[in-house]
Each structure stands twice: as structure tokens, then as C-alpha cells.
C-alpha positions as CSV (number, residue, x, y, z in Angstrom):
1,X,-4.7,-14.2,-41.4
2,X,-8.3,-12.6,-41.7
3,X,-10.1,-13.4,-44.2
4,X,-13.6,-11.3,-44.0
5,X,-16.8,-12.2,-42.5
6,X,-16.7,-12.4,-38.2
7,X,-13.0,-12.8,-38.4
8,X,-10.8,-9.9,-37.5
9,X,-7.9,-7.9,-39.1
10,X,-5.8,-6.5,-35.8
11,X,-3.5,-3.1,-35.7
12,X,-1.7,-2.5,-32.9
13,X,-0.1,0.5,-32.6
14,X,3.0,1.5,-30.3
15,X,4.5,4.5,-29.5
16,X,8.1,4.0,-29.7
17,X,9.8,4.4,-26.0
18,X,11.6,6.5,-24.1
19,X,13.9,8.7,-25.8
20,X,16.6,11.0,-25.1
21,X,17.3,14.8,-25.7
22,X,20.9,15.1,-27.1
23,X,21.5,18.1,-29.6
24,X,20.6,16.5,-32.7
25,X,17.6,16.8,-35.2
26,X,14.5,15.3,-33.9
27,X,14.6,12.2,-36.8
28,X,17.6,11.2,-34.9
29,X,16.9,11.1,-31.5
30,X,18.0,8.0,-29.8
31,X,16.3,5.8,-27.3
32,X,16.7,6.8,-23.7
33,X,18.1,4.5,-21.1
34,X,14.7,3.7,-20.0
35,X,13.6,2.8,-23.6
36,X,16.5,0.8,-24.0
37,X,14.4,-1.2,-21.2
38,X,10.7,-0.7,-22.3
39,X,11.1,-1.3,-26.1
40,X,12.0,-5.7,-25.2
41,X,9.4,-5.3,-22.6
42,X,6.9,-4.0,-25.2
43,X,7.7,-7.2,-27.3
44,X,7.4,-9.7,-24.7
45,X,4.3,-8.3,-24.0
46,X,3.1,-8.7,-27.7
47,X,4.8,-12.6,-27.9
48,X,3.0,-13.1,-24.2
49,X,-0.5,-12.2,-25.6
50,X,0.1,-13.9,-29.2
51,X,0.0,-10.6,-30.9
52,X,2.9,-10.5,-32.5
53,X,2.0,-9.0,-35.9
54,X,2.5,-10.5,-39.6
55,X,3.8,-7.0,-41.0
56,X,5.3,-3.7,-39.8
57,X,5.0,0.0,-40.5
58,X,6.9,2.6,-38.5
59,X,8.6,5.7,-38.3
60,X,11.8,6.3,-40.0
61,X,12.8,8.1,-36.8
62,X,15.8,6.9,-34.5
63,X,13.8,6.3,-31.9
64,X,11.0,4.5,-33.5
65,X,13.4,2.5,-35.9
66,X,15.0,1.5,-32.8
67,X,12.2,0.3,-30.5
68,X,10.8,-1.5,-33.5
69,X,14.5,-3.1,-33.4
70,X,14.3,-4.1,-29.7
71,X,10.8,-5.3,-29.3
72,X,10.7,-7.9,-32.8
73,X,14.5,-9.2,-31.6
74,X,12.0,-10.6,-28.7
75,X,9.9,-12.5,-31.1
76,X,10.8,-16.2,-32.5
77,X,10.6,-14.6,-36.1
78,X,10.3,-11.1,-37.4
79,X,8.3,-10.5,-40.1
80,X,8.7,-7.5,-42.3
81,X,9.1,-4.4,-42.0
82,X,8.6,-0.9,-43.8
83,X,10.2,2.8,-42.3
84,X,7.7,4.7,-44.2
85,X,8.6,8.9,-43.7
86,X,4.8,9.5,-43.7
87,X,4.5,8.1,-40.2
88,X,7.0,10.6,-38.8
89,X,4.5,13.4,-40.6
90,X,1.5,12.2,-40.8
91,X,-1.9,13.6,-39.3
92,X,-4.9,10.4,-38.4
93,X,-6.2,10.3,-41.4
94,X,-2.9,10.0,-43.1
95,X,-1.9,6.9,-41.0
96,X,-5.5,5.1,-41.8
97,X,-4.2,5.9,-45.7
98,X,-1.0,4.3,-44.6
99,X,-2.7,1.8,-43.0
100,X,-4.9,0.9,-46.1
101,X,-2.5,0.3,-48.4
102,X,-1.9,-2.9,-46.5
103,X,-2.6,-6.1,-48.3
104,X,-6.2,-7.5,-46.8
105,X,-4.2,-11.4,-46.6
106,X,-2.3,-9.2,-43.6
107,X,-4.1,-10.0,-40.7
108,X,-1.9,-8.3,-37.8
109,X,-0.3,-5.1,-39.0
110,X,1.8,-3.4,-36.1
111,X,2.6,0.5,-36.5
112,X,5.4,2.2,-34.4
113,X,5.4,5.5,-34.1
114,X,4.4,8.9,-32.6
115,X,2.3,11.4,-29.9
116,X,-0.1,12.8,-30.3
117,X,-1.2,11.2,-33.8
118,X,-1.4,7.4,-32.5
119,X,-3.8,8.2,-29.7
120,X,-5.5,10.4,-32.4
121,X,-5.9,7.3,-34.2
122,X,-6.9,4.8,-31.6
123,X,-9.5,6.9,-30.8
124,X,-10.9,7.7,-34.3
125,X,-11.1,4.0,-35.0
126,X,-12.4,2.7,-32.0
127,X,-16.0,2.3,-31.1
128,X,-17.9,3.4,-28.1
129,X,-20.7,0.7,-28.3
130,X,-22.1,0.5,-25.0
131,X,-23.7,-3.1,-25.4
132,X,-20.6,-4.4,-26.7
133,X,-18.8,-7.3,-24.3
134,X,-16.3,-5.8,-21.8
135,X,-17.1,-2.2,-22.8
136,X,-16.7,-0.3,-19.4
137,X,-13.0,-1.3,-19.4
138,X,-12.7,-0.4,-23.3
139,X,-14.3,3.1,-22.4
140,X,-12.0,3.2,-19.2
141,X,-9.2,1.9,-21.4
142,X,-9.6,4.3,-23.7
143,X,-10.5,8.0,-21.5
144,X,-6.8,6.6,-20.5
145,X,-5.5,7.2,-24.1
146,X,-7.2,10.1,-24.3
147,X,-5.7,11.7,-21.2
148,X,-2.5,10.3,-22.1
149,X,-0.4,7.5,-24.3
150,X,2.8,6.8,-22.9
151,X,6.3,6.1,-24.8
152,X,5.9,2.3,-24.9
153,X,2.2,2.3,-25.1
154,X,0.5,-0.7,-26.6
155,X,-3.1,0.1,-28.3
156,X,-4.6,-3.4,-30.3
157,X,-7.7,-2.5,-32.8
158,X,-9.8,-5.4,-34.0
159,X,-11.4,-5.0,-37.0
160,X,-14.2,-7.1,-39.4
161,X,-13.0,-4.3,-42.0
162,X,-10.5,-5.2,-44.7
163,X,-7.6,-2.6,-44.7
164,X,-8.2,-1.4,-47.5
165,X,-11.6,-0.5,-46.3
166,X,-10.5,0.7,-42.6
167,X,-12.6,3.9,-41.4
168,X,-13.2,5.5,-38.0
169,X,-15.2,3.6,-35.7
170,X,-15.1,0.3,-37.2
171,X,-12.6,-1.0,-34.5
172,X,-13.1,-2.4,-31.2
173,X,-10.0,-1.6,-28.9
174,X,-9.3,-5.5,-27.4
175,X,-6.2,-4.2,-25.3
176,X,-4.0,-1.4,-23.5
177,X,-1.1,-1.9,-21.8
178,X,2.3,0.2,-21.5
179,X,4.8,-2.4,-20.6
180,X,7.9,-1.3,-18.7
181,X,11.3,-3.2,-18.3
């Protein structure tokens, strides 16, 4: 848990994986067989880098609800969870308000849910300081996101911001990866 000063709140956002096209309403799209495979991956990948978070927002939607599912079954305990509608609907600046409602005694908040909003958000939060350790491969890391943010896409933001006072570019992007089963 963060607790102000040089220590840092974490979001890590994930676009749920791969889903399928059957003839249903898009809130009930399912995962795809290759997201049936990427979602675990996704949360092995989180429990391998110790970022598996303390709470969870994400999308009401099938196939968020689902890859949330798969990828916290991969963890030794899931913590909890909210399916909050506005992250099916929601612009940016409508998931930083979601995002700020979080408790500041949160210190890992993980957010599931959908293109092209969560790359909007990664890269309205994240800096582009050039003296910063290790920013060529956060600038490469992140002309990736812009060019594209794939189902199963892992983005971690590290912040010295409380939620509740989260605002574009007071994050640092620490990792991107787009694990695959």
C-alpha cells in the first residue's frame, strides 16, 4: 500500500482479450478461443512481476468480466472486484474519475477494459520526461500503445499522486507487455 511521499500508487490497465463475433449485443460478447488462452497468461504475467493488484475495476462486458475471471483465478488470492457500467462507456477522463474514486490506502488498482479508451488513458497519464531513468524504452514503449494496444495488453502506471488526486502526466509508464498463452 502507498502511502504518499516517494512511494508509488500503481494502475495497471488491461484490455480484456480476444473475443469472438457471435450475433449477440456487444455487452455480451464472449471471449474467443484465443482469449480463453491470453486472459491466464495475462495473470501469470501480473503474479510473475508481483503486480497483482489490491483492487479491481472493469467492464461489465462479457468479455472483460470474463478475462478479469481468468487472469485473478491465476493469483494465490483475488482481491475485489467492481463491474462498473461506466468503463464500458466511458471517454479518458471519465476512467481517471473512475479511477479517483478509489480509496488512496489502495495502492495497486487494476482496470480491465476497452480500445481505444485505455490507450487513451495510458497516454494521457504518462509522462514524457526525457531525463527520467529508462526513458527511451518508456517512449518506445509507449509510440507502441499509441500505434496500437492489443486484446491482452498489459499497461502499469506508477504514480506519487494519490487517486483521488490522479491527473494527466503525473504517471511514469514502468511496464508493457501483451502476454499470449
Amino acid at each position: 500500500m502507498a502511502t504518499g511521499g516517494t512511494d508509488m500508487w500503481r494502475l495497471i490497465v488491461v484490455r480484456h482479450a480476444k473475443s469472438a463475433w457471435p450475433d449477440v449485443p456487444d455487452l455480451r460478447r464472449p471471449l474467443a478461443a484465443r482469449g480463453l488462452r491470453d486472459a491466464p497468461a495475462a495473470g501469470r504475467w501480473l503474479r510473475e512481476h508481483g503486480l497483482v493488484p489490491d483492487r479491481a475495476i472493469c467492464s461489465p462486458a462479457r468479455r472483460a468480466a470474463a478475462t478479469w475471471e481468468l487472469a485473478s483465478a491465476e493469483w494465490p488470492e483475488v482481491p475485489p472486484v467492481v463491474h462498473d457500467p461506466r468503463v464500458y462507456e466511458a471517454d479518458a477522463d471519465g476512467l481517471v474519475d473512475v479511477v479517483r474514486e478509489v480509496s488512496p490506502t489502495v495502492g495497486t488498482v487494476l482496470l480491465v477494459g476497452h480500445q481505444p479508451v485505455l490507450a487513451e488513458l495510458v497516454l494521457a497519464l504518462a509522462d514524457r520526461d526525457p531525463a527520467a531513468p529508462g526513458a527511451a524504452t518508456r517512449d518506445a514503449d509507449l509510440d507502441r500503445i499509441r500505434e496500437k494496444f492489443p486484446t491482452s495488453a498489459i499497461a502499469v502506471l506508477a504514480t506519487a499522486e494519490p487517486w483521488p488526486q490522479l491527473r494527466p502526466g503525473t504517471a511514469r509508464l514502468t511496464h508493457f507487455a501483451v502476454p499470449r498463452g
